[in-house]
Structures are given as C-alpha cells and as structure tokens.
C-alpha positions in Angstrom: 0.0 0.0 0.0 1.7 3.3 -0.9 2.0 6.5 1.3 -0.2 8.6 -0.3 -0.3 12.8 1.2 -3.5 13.6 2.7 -5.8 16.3 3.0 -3.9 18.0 -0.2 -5.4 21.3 -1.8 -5.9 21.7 -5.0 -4.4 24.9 -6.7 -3.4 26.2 -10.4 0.1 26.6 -11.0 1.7 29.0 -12.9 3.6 27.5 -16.0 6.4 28.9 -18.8 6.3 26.7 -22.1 9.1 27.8 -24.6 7.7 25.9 -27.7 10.3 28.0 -30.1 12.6 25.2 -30.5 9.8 22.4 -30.7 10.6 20.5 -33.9 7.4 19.5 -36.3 7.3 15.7 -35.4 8.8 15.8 -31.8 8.6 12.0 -31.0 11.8 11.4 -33.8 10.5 9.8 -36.6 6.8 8.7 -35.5 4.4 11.3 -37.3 1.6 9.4 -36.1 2.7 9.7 -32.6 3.1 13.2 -32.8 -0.1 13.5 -33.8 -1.7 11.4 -31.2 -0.7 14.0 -28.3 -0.7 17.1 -31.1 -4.9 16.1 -30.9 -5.1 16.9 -27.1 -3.5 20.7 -27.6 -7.0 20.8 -30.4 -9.7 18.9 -28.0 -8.7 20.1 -24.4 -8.9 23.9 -24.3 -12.7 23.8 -25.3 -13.2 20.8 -23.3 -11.8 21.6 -20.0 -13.2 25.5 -20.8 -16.7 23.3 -20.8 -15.7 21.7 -17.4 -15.4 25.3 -16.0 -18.7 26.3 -17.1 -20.3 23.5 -15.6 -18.6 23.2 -12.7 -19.2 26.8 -12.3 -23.0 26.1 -12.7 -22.4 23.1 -9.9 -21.0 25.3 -7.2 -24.3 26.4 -5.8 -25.7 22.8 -5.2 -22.3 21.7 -2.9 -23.0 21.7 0.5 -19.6 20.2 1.4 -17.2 22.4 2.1 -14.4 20.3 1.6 -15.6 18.9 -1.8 -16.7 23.4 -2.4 -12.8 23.8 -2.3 -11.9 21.2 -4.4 -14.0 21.9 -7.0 -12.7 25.6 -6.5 -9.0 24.4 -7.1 -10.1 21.9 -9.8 -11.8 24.6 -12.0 -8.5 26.9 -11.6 -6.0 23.5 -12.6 -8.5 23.0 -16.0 -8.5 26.6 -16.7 -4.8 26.4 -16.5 -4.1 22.9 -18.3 -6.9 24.8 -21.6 -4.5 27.9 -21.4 -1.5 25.8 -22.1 -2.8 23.7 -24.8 -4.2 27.0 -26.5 -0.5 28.1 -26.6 0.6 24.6 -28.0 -2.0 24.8 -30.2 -0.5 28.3 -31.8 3.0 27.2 -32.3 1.0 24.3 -34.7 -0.1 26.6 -36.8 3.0 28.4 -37.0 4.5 25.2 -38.0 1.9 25.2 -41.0 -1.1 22.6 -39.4 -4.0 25.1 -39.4 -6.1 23.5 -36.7 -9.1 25.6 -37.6 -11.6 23.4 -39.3 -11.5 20.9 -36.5 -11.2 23.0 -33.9 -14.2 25.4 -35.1 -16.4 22.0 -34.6 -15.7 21.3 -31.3 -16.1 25.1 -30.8 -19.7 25.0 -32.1 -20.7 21.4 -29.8 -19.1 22.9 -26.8 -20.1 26.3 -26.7 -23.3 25.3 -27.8 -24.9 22.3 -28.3 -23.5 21.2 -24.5 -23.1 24.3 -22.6 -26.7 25.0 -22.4 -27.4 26.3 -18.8 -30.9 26.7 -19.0 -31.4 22.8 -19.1 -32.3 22.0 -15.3 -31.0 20.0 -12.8 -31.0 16.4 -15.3 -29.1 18.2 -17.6 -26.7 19.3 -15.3 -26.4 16.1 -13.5 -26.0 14.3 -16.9 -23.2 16.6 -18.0 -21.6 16.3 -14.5 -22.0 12.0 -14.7 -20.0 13.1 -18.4 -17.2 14.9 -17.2 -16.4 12.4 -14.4 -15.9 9.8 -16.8 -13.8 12.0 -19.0 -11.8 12.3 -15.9 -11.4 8.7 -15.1 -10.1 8.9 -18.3 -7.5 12.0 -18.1 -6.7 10.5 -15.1 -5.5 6.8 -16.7 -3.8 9.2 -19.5 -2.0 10.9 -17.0 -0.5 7.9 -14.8 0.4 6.4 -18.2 2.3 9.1 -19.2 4.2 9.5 -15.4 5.2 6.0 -16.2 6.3 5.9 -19.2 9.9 5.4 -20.5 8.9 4.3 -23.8 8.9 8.1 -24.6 12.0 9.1 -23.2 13.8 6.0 -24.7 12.0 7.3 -28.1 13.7 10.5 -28.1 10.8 12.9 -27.3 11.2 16.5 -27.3 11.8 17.4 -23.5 9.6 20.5 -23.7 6.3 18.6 -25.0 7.0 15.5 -22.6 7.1 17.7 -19.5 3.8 19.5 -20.3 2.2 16.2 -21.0 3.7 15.0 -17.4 2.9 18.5 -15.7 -0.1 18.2 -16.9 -1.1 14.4 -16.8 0.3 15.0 -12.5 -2.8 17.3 -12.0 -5.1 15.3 -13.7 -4.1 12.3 -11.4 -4.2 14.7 -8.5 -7.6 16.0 -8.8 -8.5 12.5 -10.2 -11.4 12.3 -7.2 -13.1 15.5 -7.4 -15.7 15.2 -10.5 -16.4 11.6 -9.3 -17.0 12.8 -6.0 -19.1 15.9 -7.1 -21.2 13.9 -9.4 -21.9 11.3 -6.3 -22.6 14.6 -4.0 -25.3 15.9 -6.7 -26.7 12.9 -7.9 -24.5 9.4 -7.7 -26.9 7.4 -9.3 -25.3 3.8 -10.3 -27.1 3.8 -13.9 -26.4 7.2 -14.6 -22.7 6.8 -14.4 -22.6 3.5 -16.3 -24.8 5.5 -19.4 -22.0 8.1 -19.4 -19.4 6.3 -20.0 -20.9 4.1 -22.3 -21.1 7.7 -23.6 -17.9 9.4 -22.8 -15.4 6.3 -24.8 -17.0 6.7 -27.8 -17.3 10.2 -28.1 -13.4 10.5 -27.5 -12.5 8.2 -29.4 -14.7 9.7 -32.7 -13.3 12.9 -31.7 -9.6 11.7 -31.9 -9.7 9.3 -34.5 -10.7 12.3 -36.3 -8.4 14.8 -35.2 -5.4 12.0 -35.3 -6.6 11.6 -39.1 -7.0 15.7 -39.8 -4.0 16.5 -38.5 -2.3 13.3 -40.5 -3.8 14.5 -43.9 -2.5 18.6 -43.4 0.2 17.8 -42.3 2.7 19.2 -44.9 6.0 17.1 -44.0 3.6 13.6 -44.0 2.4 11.7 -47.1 0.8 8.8 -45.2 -2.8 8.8 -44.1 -3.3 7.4 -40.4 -3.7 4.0 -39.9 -5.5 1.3 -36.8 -2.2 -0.3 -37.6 0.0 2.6 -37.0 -2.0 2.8 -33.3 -2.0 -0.9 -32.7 2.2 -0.4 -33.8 2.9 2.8 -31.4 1.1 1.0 -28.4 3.0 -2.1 -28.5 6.4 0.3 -28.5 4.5 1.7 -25.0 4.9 5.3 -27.1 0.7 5.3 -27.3 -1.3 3.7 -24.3 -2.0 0.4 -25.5 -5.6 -0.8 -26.9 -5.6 -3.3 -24.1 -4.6 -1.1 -21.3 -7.4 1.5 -22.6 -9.8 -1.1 -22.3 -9.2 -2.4 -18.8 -9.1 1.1 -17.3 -12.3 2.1 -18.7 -14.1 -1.5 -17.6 -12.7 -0.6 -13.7 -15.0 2.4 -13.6 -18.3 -0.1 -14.4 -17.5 -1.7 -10.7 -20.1 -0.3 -8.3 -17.1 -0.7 -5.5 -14.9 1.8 -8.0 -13.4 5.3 -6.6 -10.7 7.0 -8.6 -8.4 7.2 -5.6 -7.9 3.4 -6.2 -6.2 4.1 -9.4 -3.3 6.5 -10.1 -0.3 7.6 -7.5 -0.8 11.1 -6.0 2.2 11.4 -4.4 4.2 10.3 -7.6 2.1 13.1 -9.5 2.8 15.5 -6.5 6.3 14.9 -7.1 6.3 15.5 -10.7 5.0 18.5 -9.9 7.8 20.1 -7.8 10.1 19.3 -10.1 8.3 20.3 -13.5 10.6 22.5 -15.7 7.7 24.9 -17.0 6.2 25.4 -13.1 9.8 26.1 -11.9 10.3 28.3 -14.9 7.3 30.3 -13.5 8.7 30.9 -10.5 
C-alpha cells in the first residue's frame, strides 16, 4: 500500500512553455505519434473551458465544504491545463497545421450544443456523470504518461514530454473530485454507467478524427493514419495500448470503484515540484 499525502489542496500553478525550438514531429521519426498527443492541444482547451462552465454552474448545489474547495481548485487547474494547450496549439499553426476546421467543430458542440445552462437539474447532472468519466479517463492518461519510459527512450522533445507529465500529474491529483461531485449531486449507479458508455466513444470519434485531420495537413507527412499505426505505437508503449485502454475504462463499471484506487498522487505531487515549466514560472 503506498504512502499517499492527505488532506492536499488543490491549486493552479503558474507554467512557462518555450515551444520556439519544438521540432514538427517531436517523438523522432513517429508522425503518427506526434499526432496522437498534437490532438489533445485541439480537443482540451474547449473541453476543459466546458468543465469550467459547468462546474461553475455546480457550485451552488455543494453543500460540502471540503468537496466546495476542491472543486474551486479543480476549475483553476482546467483553466490552467486549456491555457497551455491554446498556446501549444498556436505554435501548430506556425509550423503550418491550421487546426481551424476541426477546432471550429468542437467550438460549435461545446459552446453550444453542450453548454446549455438553462437545461435544469437532469441536464446538469448528466453533463456532470460526463465529465467524471472523461476524468477517469484523463486520469488513466495521466498515470500512463508519469510511467512511461517508452517516450523518453523514443527521443521525445523534453519541452512537449514535460507539459504532458505536468499536466497528466494534475489530472491524477484532482482525479477524485468530478467523481465525487457527481456522487454529492446525484451518484446514481445507472447514470454513471450510461455516461461512460457515452464518454469512450465520443473520445475516441473525436480523436480518430483529429489524429486523421491532423495526418492529412500535415505538410512534411504523405501517409494517411492507420489502426495499424496505433496498434504499432502501443506495443512500443509510445501510445497507451488498446488493451490497457480497455481495462481502465471496464474498472470504472465496478459499483465498488473510486478514482483514488487508481493512479499515485504522491508520484504526480512529485512530478509537480520538479516540472521545468512550473519552476520556470517561479
């Protein structure tokens, strides 16, 4: 059983990403890779901007204050991780991907078609049951990428590894709180189960097409993307593997499941004081 900190509180931290020296394919000689990650620094910043809303529209409804504060710190960490992504997500244009016809979609379904506050109380608790199993998600992507040596063996660009890690350590540290505010407003069994029978394929449509968008405009790659390609990268541990994707997504079906059973706080709390962007910041 690991010695885990307790009682932890959840803040945003300041973080300084230098991106000038970033080269186009920055896992060495894996395109499709690349552009695995390259589709979180498109799909996050509307995303987690869509977290904040909600989470905003939550806030009156806690009547924990424990669980008030973490939400407070969780909604300054997503703010945070979108604003980082946004600037990742410049420097791939400059490099000549223009993100904007797939990023203009998920514009239009988050801004709109989901961020609908006049909805009621099911529609808030639905979104809510949503985001937590997004989370469990971000959470498994997180760990993965704290463990992984496969990407340091491969060569990765130092600058794009350690925001993935900096940001994959918060993620695992505020792994518990949309869980746990989805339980505190609602917590219905059924509900949870419906959204992530929701939530997998959702991301999975949304970055099989951004993988394949950013594959076909990108200038320096002739190749379309592959299911081989993916099946390839996650035996070489570079991608999470199909297999490990699946297992973590059938633990959250368990009625027994928490997040805090999965994931290492204090190696992600560690991560964190040693990030080079954070220290950057000062």
């Amino acid at each position: 059983m690991r010695d885990e900190p307790e009682n932890l509180v959840l803040r945003p931290r300041d973080v300084r990403f230098d991106w000038a020296e970033l080269p186009p394919h920055w896992i060495p000689g894996e395109p499709f890779a690349t552009h695995v990650f390259n589709v979180m620094h498109l799909l996050l910043p509307e995303g987690e901007r869509w977290f904040v809303e909600v989470f905003k529209e939550a806030l009156p409804l806690i009547t924990d204050d424990r669980l008030r504060e973490e939400v407070v710190g969780f909604i300054g960490q997503e703010a945070m991780h979108a604003s980082a992504h946004q600037g990742a997500q410049d420097h791939l244009e400059r490099q000549g991907l223009d993100p904007g016809p797939y990023v203009h979609q998920l514009e239009w379904l988050f801004r709109h078609r989901l961020n609908r506050p006049d909805g009621g109380y099911d529609w808030l608790v639905a979104r809510l049951a949503v985001i937590a199993a997004v989370e469990h998600m971000t959470a498994f992507l997180g760990q993965w990428v704290l463990d992984s040596t496969a990407l340091d063996e491969a060569g990765a660009d130092p600058t794009m590894l350690d925001l993935l890690r900096w940001h994959g350590a918060e993620e695992v540290e505020h792994r518990s709180v949309a869980f746990d505010l989805f339980m505190h407003i609602n917590g219905r069994y059924g509900t949870r189960v419906v959204a992530m029978a929701i939530a997998v394929p959702f991301l999975m449509w949304q970055w099989t097409r951004g993988v394949r968008f950013l594959m076909a405009n990108d200038p320096r790659v002739a190749a379309k993307a592959r299911w081989r390609d993916f099946f390839r990268a996650g035996k070489a541990g570079i991608v999470p593997s199909p297999k490990r994707l699946a297992r973590s997504t059938v633990a959250y079906f368990s009625r027994k499941y928490h997040p805090s059973q999965e994931g290492s706080t204090s190696q992600a709390v560690a991560y964190l004081a040693t990030s080079p962007a954070a220290l950057a910041a000062g």
